[in-house]
N, C-alpha and C positions, 0 to 999 in steps of 0.2 A: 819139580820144585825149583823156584827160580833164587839165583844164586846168595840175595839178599835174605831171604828166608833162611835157605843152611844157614850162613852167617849168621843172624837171630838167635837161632834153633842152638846151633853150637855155643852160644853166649850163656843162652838160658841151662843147656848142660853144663858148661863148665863152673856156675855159680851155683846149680845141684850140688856139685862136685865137691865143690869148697865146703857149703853148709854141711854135708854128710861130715867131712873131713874136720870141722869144727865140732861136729856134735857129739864127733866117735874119742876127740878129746879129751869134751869137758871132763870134768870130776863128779862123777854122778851123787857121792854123797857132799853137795856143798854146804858150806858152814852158815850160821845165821848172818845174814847181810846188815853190814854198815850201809851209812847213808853214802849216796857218789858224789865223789868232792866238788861234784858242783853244786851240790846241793840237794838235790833229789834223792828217793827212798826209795826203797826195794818194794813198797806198797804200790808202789805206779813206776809199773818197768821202762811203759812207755815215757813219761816224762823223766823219768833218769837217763832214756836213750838222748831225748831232744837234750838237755841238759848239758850230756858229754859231747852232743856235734858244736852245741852253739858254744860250748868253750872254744874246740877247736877253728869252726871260724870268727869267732872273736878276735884270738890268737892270731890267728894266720893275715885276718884285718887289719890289726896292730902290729904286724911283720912283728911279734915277738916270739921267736924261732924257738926258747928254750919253753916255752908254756906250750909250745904248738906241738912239735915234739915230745912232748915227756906224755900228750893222750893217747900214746902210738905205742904199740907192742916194741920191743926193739927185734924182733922178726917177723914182724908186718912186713907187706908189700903192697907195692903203687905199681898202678898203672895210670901212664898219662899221655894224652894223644900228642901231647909235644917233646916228648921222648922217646929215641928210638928203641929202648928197650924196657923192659920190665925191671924194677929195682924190688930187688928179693930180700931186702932190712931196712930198717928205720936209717942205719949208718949210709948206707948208700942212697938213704934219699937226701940226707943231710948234708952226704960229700957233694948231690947234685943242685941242692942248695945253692951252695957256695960258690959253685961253678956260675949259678946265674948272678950270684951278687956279681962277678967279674965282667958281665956286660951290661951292667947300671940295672938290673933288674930288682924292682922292689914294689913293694905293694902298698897302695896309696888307702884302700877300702877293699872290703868284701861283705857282701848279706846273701841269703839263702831266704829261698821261696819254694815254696810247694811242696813239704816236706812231707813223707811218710816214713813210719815205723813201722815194720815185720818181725814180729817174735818168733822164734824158733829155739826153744827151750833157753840156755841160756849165751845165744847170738842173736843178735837182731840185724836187720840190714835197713840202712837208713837211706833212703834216696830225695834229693832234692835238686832243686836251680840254684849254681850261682852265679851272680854276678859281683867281678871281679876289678876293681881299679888299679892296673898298675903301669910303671914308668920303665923304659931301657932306654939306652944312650939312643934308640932312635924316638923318642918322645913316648907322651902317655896316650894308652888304650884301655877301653873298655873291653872283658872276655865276657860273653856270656855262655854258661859251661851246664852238664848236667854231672852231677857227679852221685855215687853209692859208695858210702863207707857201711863193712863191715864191723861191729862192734863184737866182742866176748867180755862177758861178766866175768869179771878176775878179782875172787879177793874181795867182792863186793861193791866194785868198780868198772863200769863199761869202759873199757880201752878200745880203742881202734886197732883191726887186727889185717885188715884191706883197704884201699880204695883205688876206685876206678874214677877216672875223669874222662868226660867226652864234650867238644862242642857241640853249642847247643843247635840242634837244625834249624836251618834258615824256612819261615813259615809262609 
């Protein structure tokens, strides 16, 4: 097996890993579901998922930090290929936030492309493209990124409960 393949292979265990770990948990007896503040019903799980991504890249498009945040577990965790480590809370993504605003980093746009939805009782895992407009003190670039946010149903509300970012391969 060549060495990119483990790699793979270990990726796709380790997000087994996660869902098992989300599934074991939820709250098996959940209450009757409100609508999710973006708007969406518990009658279409799937469009309440796209719902809560497209807030938070709305959000994240309009660098408005406290609406982008607040769709995030506050024990969520990120992973991001332009981070040397794993941030294991919302707190710690938000301290690393901050840190970018300190080298002019800011977000001019963002939209998402190619989206899919995976139900898995009540987690879904959202995967999509995006592409990225942003500024730092060395001028403005485009990212184009593939990213997967995990979602959990809370309270009748898709929250974000992961996300992984990766660039996008050169084609």
């Amino acid at each position: 097996m060549r060495r990119s393949d483990i790699a793979k292979f270990s990726s796709f265990i380790s997000l087994l890993a996660l869902l098992a770990v989300l599934s074991a948990c939820q709250d098996r007896e959940s209450p009757a579901r409100s609508p999710d503040s973006a708007g969406a019903t518990d009658a279409d799980p799937v469009a309440a998922v796209r719902a809560a991504a497209d807030s938070i890249v709305a959000a994240f498009g309009r660098q408005d930090s406290s609406a982008y945040f607040s769709r995030f577990d506050p024990e969520a965790s990120f992973v991001f290929h332009t981070t040397p480590r794993r941030l294991n809370s919302r707190a710690e993504y938000e301290a690393e936030w901050q840190s970018w605003k300190t080298i002019g980093f800011s977000v001019r746009s963002c939209s998402s492309s190619d989206q899919r939805v995976q139900l898995v009782g009540d987690v879904a895992i959202f995967t999509h493209a995006v592409r990225t407009e942003v500024t730092t003190r060395e001028g403005n670039s485009t990212l184009l990124e593939r990213e997967t946010i995990v979602f959990q149903r809370q309270d009748g509300r898709w929250i974000a409960v992961h996300e992984h970012l990766s660039p996008q391969p050169r084609s």
